[in-house]
C-alpha positions as CSV (number, residue, x, y, z in Angstrom):
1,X,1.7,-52.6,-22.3
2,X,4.1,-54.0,-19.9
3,X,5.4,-50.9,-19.0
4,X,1.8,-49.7,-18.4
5,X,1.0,-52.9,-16.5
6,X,4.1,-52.6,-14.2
7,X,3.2,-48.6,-13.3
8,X,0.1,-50.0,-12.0
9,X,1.8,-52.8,-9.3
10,X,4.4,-50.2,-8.3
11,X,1.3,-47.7,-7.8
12,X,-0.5,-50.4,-6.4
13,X,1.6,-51.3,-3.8
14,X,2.8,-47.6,-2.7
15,X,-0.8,-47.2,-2.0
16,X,-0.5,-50.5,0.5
17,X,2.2,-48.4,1.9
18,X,0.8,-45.6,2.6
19,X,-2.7,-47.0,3.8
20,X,-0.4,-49.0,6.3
21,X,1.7,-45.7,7.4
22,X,-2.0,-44.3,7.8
23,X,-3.2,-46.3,9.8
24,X,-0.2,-46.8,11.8
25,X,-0.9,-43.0,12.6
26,X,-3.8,-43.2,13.3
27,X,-4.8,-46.3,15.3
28,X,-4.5,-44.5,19.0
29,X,-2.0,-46.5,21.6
30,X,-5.2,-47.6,23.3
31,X,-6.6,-49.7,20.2
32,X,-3.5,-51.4,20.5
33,X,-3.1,-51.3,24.1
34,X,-6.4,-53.0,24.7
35,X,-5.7,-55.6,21.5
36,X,-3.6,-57.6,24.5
37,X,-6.2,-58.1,26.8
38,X,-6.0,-61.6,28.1
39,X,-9.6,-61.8,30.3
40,X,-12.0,-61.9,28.1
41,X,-14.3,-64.8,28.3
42,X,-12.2,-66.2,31.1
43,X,-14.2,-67.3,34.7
44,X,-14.8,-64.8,37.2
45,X,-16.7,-64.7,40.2
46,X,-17.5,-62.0,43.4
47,X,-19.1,-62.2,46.7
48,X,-22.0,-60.9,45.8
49,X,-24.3,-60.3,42.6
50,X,-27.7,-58.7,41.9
51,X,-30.0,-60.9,39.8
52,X,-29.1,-60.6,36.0
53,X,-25.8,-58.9,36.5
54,X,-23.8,-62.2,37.2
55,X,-19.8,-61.8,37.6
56,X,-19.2,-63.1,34.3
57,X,-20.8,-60.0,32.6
58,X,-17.7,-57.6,33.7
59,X,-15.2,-59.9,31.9
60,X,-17.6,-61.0,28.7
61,X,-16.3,-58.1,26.5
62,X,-19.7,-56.7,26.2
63,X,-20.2,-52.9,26.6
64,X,-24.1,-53.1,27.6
65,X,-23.7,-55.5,30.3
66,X,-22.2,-55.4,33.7
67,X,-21.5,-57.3,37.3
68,X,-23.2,-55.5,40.0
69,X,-23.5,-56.7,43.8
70,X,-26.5,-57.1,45.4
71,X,-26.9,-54.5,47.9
72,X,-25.2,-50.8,48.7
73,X,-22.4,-52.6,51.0
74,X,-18.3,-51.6,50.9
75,X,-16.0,-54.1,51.2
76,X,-17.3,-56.6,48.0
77,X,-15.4,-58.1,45.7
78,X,-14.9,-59.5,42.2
79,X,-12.2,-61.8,41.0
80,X,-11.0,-63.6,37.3
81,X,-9.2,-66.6,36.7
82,X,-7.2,-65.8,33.9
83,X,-6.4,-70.1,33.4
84,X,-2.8,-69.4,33.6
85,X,0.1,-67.6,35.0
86,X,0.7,-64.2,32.8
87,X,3.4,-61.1,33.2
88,X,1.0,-58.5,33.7
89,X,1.6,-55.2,32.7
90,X,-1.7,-53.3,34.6
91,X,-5.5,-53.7,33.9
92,X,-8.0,-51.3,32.8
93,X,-11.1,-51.1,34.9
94,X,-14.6,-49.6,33.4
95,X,-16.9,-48.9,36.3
96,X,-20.9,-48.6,35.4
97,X,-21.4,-45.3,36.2
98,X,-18.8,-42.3,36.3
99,X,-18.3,-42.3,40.3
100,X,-16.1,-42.4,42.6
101,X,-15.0,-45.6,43.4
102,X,-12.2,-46.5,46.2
103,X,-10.5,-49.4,45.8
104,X,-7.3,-52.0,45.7
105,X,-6.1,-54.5,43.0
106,X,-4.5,-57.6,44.0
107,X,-3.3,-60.9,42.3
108,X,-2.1,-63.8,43.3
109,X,-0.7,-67.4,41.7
110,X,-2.6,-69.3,43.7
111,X,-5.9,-68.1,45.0
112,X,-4.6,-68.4,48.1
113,X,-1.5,-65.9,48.8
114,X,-2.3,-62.5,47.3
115,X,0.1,-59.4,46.7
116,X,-1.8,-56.0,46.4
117,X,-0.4,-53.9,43.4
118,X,-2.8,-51.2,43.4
119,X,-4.2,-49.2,46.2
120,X,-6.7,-46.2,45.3
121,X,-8.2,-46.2,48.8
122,X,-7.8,-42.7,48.4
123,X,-8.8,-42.3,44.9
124,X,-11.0,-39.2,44.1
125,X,-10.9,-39.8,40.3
126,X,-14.8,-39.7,38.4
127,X,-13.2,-40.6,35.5
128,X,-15.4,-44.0,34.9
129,X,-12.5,-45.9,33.5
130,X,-9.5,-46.5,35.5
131,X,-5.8,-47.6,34.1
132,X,-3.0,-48.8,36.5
133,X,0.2,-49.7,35.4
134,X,1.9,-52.7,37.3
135,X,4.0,-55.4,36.9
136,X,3.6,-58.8,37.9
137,X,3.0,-62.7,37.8
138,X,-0.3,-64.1,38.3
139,X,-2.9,-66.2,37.5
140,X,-5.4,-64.3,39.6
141,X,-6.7,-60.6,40.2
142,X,-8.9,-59.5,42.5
143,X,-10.9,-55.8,42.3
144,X,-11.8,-55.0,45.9
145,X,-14.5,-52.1,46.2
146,X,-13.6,-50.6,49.7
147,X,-15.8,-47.5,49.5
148,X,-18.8,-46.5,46.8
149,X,-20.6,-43.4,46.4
150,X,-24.1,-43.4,49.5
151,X,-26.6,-45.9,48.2
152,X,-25.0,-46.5,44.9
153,X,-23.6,-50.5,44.3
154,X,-20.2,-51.7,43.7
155,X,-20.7,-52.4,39.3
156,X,-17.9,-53.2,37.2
157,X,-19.2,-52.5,33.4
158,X,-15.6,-54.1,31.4
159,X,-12.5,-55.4,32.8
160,X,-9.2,-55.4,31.1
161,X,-5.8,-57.1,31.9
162,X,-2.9,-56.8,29.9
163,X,0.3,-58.9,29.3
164,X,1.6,-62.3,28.4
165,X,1.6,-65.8,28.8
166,X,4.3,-66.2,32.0
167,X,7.4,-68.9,29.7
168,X,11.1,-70.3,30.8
169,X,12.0,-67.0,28.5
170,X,10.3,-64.4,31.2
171,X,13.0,-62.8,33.3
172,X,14.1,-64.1,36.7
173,X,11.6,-63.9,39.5
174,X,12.4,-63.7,42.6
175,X,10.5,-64.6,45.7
176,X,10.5,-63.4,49.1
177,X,9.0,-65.5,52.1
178,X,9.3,-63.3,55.5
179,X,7.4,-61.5,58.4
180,X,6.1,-58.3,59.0
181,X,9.6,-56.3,58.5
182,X,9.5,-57.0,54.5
183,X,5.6,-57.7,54.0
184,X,4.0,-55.3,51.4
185,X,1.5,-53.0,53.1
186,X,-1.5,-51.0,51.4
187,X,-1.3,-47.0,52.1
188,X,-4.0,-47.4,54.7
189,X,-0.9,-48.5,56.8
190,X,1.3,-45.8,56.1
191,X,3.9,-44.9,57.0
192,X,4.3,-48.5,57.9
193,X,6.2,-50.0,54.7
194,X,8.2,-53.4,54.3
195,X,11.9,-53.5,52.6
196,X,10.1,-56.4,50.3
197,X,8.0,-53.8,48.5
198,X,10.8,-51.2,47.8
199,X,13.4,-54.1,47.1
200,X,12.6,-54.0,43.4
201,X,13.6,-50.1,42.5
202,X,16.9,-51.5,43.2
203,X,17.3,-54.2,40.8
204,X,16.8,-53.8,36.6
205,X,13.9,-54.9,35.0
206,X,15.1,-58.3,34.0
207,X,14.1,-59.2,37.5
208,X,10.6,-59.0,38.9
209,X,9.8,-60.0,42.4
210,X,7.3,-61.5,44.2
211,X,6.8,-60.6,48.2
212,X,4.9,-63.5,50.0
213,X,6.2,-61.9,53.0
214,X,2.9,-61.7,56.0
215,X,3.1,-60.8,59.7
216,X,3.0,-62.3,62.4
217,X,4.9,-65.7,60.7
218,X,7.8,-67.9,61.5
219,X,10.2,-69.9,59.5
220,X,7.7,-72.8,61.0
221,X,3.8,-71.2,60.4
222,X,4.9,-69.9,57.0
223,X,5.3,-73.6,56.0
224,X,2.4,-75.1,58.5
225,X,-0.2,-72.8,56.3
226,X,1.2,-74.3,53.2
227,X,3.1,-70.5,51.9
228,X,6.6,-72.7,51.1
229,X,3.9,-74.6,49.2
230,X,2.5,-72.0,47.3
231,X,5.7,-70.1,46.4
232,X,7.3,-74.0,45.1
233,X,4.2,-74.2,42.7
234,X,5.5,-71.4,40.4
235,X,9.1,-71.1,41.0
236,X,11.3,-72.1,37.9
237,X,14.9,-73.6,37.4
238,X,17.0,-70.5,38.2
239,X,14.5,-68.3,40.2
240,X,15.6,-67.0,43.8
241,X,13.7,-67.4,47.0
242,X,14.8,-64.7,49.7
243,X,14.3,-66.4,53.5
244,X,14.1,-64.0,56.2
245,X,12.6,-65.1,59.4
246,X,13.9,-65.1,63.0
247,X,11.6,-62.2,64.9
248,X,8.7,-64.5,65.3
249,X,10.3,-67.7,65.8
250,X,11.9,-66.5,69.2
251,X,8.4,-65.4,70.2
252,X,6.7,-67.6,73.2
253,X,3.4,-68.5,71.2
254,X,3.2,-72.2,70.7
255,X,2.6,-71.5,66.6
256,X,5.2,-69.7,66.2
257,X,8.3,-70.4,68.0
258,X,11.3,-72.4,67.1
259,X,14.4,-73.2,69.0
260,X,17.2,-71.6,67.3
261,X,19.3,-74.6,67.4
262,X,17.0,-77.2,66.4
263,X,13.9,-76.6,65.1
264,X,14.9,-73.4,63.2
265,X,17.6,-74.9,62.3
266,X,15.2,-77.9,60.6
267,X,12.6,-75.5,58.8
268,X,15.7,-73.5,57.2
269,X,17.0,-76.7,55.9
270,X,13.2,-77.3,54.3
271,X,13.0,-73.9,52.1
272,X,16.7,-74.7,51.1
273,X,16.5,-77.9,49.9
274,X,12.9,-77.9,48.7
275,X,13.9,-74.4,46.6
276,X,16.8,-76.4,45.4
277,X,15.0,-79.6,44.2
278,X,13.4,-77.3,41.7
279,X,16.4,-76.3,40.2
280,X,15.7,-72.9,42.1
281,X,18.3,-70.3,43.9
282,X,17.6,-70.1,47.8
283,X,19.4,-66.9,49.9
284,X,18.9,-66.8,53.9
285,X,18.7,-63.4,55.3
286,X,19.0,-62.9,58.3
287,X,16.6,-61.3,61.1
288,X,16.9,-57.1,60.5
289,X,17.9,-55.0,63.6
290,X,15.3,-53.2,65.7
291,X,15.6,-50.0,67.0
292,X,17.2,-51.2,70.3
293,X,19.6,-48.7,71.6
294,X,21.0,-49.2,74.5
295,X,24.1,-47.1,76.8
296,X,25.1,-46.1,73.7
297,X,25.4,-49.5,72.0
298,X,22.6,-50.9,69.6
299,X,21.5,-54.4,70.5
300,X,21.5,-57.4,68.3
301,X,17.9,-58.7,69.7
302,X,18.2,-62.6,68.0
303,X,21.6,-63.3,68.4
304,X,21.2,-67.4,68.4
305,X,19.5,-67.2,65.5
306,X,21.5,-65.4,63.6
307,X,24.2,-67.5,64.5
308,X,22.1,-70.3,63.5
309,X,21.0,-69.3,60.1
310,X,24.7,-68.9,59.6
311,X,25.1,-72.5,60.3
312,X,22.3,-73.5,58.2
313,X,24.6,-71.4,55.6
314,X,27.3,-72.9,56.1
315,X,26.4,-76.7,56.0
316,X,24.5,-76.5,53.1
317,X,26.5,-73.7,51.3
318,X,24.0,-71.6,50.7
319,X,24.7,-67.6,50.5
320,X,23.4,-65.8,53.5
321,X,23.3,-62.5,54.2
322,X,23.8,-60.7,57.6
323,X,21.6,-58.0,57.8
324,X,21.3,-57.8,61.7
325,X,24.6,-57.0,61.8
326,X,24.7,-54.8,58.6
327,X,22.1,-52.9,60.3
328,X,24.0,-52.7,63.6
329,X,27.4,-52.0,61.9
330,X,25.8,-48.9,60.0
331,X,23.5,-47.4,62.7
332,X,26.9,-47.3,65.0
333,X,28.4,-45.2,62.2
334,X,25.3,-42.4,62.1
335,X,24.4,-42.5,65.0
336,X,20.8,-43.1,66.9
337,X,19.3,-39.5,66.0
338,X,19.4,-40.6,62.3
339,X,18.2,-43.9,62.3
340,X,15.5,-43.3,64.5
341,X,13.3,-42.0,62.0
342,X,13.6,-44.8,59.9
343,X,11.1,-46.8,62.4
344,X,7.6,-46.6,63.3
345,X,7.9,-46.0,66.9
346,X,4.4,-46.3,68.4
347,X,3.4,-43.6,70.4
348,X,3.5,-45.9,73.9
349,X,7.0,-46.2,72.8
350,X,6.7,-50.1,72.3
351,X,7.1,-51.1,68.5
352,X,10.7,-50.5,67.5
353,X,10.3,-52.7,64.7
354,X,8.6,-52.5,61.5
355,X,9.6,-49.5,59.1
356,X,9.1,-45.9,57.9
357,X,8.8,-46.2,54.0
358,X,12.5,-44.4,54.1
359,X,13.3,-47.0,56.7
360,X,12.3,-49.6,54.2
361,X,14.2,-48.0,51.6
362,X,17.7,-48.2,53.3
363,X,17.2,-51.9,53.9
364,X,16.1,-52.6,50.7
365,X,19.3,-50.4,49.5
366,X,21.4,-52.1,51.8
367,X,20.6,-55.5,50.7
368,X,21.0,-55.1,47.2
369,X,24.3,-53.9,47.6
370,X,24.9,-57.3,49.7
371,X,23.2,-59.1,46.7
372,X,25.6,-57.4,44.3
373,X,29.0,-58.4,46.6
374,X,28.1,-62.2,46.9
375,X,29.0,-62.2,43.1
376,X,26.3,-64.3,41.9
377,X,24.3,-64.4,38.6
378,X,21.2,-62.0,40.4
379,X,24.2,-59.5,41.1
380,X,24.7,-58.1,37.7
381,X,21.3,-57.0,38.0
382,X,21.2,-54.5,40.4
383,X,20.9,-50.9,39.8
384,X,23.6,-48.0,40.3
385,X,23.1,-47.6,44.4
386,X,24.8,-46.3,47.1
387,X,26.7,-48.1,49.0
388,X,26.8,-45.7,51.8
389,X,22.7,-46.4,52.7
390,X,22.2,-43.3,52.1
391,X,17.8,-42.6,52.9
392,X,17.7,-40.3,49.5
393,X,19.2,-42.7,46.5
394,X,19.4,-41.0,43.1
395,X,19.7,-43.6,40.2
């Protein structure tokens, strides 16, 4: 009887076993992909809604319902406020109809400053649900609609975002505030590309970056429009905050320009010692070369305020980086045929600038491999490069 009685547990519980192995096998990765969406319920809004189809409805979890605009217009847009910051891993988008739709993803921590992630401005996909893999922090994302099919509506039918809750545990962020040389551009731009959205193939996945980096900005506007701001409302104990300004500070527009020996001088101080009151890692860089070759000699363009920066280092020991003269040092050893390629030279001849995307790769890789010489905790972090600068960089 016991013996009977035991044969029973023990054929009990291999059944358990192998119902669990079952449906282990079974359950598709997208069962459990989708278990980890984090939007559901959460507040959304958009620009624009048709009567009855109310933003909410595209994060509600319902199949049967969906946000539509209210008229046949490109350009609208539909946002959630997830209630937190999260690591996102990509978002699942299920359009109403099986269409082409063109469009970008953004997110941002703040509703203010937003970092695209995705750009399908080019998409020609029909497939009515689309799945993009990214990575970053947010609190925010933002579906922009650029183009729809003649007469048809911008309708999003379900809306997935995957990842988790943003803790003291995730790995290091780091954060860069600078100008049009290492902004983040949308393929509508290309080949225009900034360093700061290539910078992070270059470093392991324990550290995920964040480029706050816009044109047109100074070490002064930058903090005028409240982006120090923005960037200090996230940052943790032990996250970095790149600084690279210095091409529109020497500019003649009232908004923008700082003396190099004063008032640059002043705002530097401000990202250092406000990063640092947060328990957070500031690095200066400084201002990257343009293309400015001259009898044979490539021209530092902002020498003063490199100098300065360097100042600013020095007096409140904080690392700094010279990449104008990194720049200069290696250009000199290739020559002007071979970095001119790396630049989007207009074709009046008068932006020698902003970046190719392989441009944009050999700053990034020559800044990583400054990163990994000043010996700091960030350094053991960055991937096998190549020290040379290399354009093609094989990991």
């Amino acid at each position: 009887m016991i013996k009977s009685r035991f044969s029973s547990v023990k054929l009990f519980s291999m059944i358990l076993v192998a119902i669990f192995i079952l449906a282990s096998v079974f359950v598709s990765p997208q069962a459990v992909y989708a278990s980890s969406n984090i939007v559901t319920g959460k507040t959304s809004l958009s620009d624009s809604e048709l009567p009855g189809h109310a933003a909410f409805n595209a994060s509600d979890g319902k199949q049967d319902t969906y946000w539509s605009a209210a008229d046949a217009v490109d350009g609208h847009y539909w946002t959630v406020d997830m209630g937190g910051l999260y690591e996102l891993k990509g978002t699942e988008i299920k359009w109403q109809k099986e269409t082409v739709y063109k469009y970008r993803v953004e997110t941002s921590t703040d509703n203010l400053n937003w970092t695209l992630r995705i750009d399908k401005s080019n998409n020609k996909s029909i497939e009515q649900k689309q799945e993009d893999n990214f990575v970053g922090v947010a609190r925010y994302v933002k579906i922009i609609i650029l183009d729809v099919p003649s007469n048809d509506y911008a309708s999003i039918c379900d809306f997935k975002a995957f990842g988790t809750a943003f803790t003291n545990s995730s790995p290091t962020m780091v954060y860069i505030a600078g100008d049009s040389t290492a902004q983040t551009y949308s393929t509508s731009f290309a080949p225009q590309t900034g360093w700061g959205q290539c910078i992070e193939k270059y470093f392991k996945k324990d550290v995920m970056f964040d480029n706050r980096s816009i044109g047109a900005r100074s070490s002064k506007s930058f903090i005028v429009e409240g982006r120090l701001d923005a960037i200090l409302s996230v940052i943790r104990p032990n996250d970095y905050l790149f600084i690279q300004f210095g091409h529109n500070d020497a500019t003649n527009i009232p908004a923008r320009h700082t003396d190099p020996y004063t008032t640059y001088k002043d705002y530097l101080k401000q990202y250092v010692t406000r990063t640092r009151a947060l328990g957070a890692i500031p690095i200066l860089i400084t201002p990257v070369a343009r293309l400015n070759f001259r009898d044979g000699v490539f021209i530092n363009d902002f020498p003063d305020y490199v100098i300065a920066m360097k100042q600013v280092a020095a007096e409140t020991n904080t690392p700094c980086i010279d990449m104008m003269n990194t720049c200069i040092d290696y250009y000199t050893t290739i020559g002007y045929d071979a970095v001119f390629p790396n630049y989007l030279v207009s074709s009046n001849g008068t932006d020698y600038t902003h970046f190719t995307q392989a441009g944009a790769n050999m700053i990034a890789n020559m800044l990583s491999q400054k990163i990994k010489a000043l010996d700091i905790p960030i350094s053991k972090y960055i991937r096998r490069g190549n020290g040379g600068y290399e354009k093609k960089i094989i990991f």
